[in-house]
N, C-alpha and C positions, 0 to 999 in steps of 0.2 A: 544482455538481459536488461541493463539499466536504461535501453536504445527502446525499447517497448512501451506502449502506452499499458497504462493500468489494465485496463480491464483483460486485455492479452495474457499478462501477467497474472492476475485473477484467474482467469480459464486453466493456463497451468496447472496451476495452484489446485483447483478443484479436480482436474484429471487425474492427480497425482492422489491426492486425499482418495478417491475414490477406487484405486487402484488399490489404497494401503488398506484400506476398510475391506474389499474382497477376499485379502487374503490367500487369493492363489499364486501369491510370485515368492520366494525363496528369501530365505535372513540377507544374503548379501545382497541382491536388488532392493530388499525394502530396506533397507542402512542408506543408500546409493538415494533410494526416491526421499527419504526422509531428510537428507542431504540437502538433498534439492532444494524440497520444500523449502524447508529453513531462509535459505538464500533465498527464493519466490517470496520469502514473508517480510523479509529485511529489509528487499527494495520497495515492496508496497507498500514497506511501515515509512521510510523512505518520502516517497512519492505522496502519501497520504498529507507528511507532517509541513513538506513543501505549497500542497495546497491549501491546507489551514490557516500558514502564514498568509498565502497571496489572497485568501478572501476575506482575513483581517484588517487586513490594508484599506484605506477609504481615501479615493482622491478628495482633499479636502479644497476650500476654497481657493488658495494658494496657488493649487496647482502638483503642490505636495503630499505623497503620500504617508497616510498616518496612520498609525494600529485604532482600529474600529474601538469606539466602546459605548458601553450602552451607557446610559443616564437612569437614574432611578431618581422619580419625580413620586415620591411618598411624601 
């Protein structure tokens, strides 16, 4: 799972929401897809919080990378 690009993982995620929203599959399949989901949202929260960091990052002059920040010129 963790081997998948995001938005793969995304698609899941939505197939499965959309299956639970239907309605027509039984308590022990939707325990099982709800299950899932869970897991599908872990690693996207995952992956999401991984990217945050890396476009925080700013190669600075150096050549070193440094957490971005902004300047408040008030």
């Amino acid at each position: 799972m963790k081997d998948k690009k995001f938005e793969e993982l995304m698609n899941e995620l939505e197939i499965i929401v959309k299956e639970l929203e239907n309605g027509e599959i039984d308590l022990e399949k939707s325990i099982e897809k709800y299950t899932e989901a869970m897991k599908l949202v872990k690693v996207c929260g995952d992956k999401l919080n991984k990217a945050v960091i890396s476009v925080n990052k700013v190669l600075a002059e150096n050549g070193n990378f440094e957490d971005f920040k902004i300047e408040d010129n008030q």
